[in-house]
C-alpha positions, 0 to 999 in steps of 0.5 A: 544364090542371089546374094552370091550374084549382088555382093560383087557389085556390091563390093565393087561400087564401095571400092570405086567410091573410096576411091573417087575420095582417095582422088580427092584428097590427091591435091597432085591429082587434082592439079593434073584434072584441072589441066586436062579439063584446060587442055579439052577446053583449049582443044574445043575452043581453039578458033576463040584462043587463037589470036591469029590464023595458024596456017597466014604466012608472012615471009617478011616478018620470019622468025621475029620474036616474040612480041606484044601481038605475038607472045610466042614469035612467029616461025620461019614461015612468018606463022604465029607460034602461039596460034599453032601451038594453040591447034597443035592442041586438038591434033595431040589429044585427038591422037591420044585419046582416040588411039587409047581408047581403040588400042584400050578396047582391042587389048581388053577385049585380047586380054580377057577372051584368052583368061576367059576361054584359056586353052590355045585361044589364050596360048595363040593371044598371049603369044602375039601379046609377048611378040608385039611387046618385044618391039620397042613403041617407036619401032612398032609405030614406025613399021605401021606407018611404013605399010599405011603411011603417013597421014591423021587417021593412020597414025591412030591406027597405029599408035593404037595397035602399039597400045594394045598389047599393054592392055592386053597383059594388064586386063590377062592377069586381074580376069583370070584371078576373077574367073576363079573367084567363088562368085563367078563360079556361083553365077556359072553354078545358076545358069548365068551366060558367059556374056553376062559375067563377063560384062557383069563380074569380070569387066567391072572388077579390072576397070580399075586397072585400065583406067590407070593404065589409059592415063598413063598411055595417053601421055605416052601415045602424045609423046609417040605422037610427037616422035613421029611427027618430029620424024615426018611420019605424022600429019601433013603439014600445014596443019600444025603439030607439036613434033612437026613444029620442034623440028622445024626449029631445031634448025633455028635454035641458035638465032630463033629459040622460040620456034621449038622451045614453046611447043616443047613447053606445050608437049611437056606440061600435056604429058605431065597434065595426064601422068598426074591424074593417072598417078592419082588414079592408081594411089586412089585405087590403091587398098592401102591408101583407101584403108 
């Protein structure tokens, strides 16, 4: 029986192996890794990047371009783009990641408790799980801000409640395939709690799966971001965001095409940064590539 309990992890710790050296071996994948871990270095040290205040106006000098002291141009409000670009940073992985991992944790939690219990506990989940993927992510958003509001906190609420039903079916199928494998029913067979084979055979075995997922939703909830702040649903300015700064220069495109180019060039190299490591991850988790 105790080789029936340890052969999983076993099995489990060889394959996330194979796959950190399948990761490796992804020269994309590691070119995304190193603009992520610059991205996160950007974020955290933005007052030490920043050459000048992202929020000091100066209406004479409006819309002048780029220049030796200020590479990216200054907005219509004399502002330096590439200051406020630099801290639009911290506001667009702040809202990914935290939104991905709260949307990550109540979509797993919702996929495995209805695979796990079945019964009406998994019919009334999946059910809520398909009415929400039934919405498009920007209309799902928008309904949420327009009961919460606008504001930093409530729009990761709200991307994160977009998130979740995509976690929710990813982590349903792998955990109920796992449920009915011959080890768990050995666990069940000797005694061992369902709490215990949920966090011990069922959660380490679907990981995979998630993370790929997570990678992948980062870029888009930086992107969702982006639509609704573009929108005015995002945070107040002055602080800056990247979709609150391409709309401001939409207006300017003609006379000032740096206003919007840049923070577009920022939002674009971000969701390409995590689409490549999530590509990666999901080739590295990939049997036929590991083999």
């Amino acid at each position: 029986m105790a080789v029936a309990r340890e052969l999983p992890v076993a099995g489990v710790r060889e394959r996330r192996w194979r796959g950190v050296q399948a990761f490796a071996r992804n020269r994309t994948a590691l070119v995304g890794l190193v603009m992520v871990a610059l991205l996160l270095l950007i974020a955290v040290a933005a007052p030490v990047f920043a050459p000048h205040s992202p929020i000091e106006q100066s209406t004479i000098h409006r819309l002048e371009p780029p220049s030796r002291e200020y590479p990216f141009g200054r907005d219509d409000f004399g502002r330096d783009i590439l200051s406020r670009v630099i801290y639009g940073t911290r506001i667009a992985l702040l809202v990914g990641l935290l939104s991905v991992a709260l949307g990550g944790i109540l979509g797993t939690a919702m996929g495995v408790v209805a695979a796990f219990r079945g019964g009406r506990t998994e019919a009334w989940l999946m059910r809520l799980t398909d009415v929400l993927l039934a919405f498009p992510d920007l209309i799902t958003g928008l309904l949420i801000l327009a009961v919460l509001g606008p504001g930093l906190w409530k729009m990761i609420i709200a991307i994160a409640l977009t998130i979740t039903p995509r976690f929710s079916r990813i982590a349903h199928g792998p955990a109920l395939s796992i449920k009915r494998r011959d080890f768990v029913e050995a666990a069940r067979a000797i005694g061992v709690g369902d709490a215990r084979i949920l966090f011990r055979h069922i959660l380490p075995n679907i990981v995979g799966e998630l993370l790929v997922l997570a990678s992948l939703w980062t870029a888009s909830a930086i992107r969702l971001e982006a639509s609704l702040s573009f929108i005015g649903l995002g945070v107040r300015p002055p602080t800056p965001t990247w979709g609150q700064m391409i709309r401001d220069g939409t207006v300017h495109l003609t006379n000032a095409p740096w206003f919007s180019l840049f923070p577009g060039l920022a939002l674009l190299l971000t969701i390409l940064a995590f689409n490549l490591v999530g590509d990666g991850l999901r080739d590295a988790l990939d049997p036929k590539t590991q083999a």
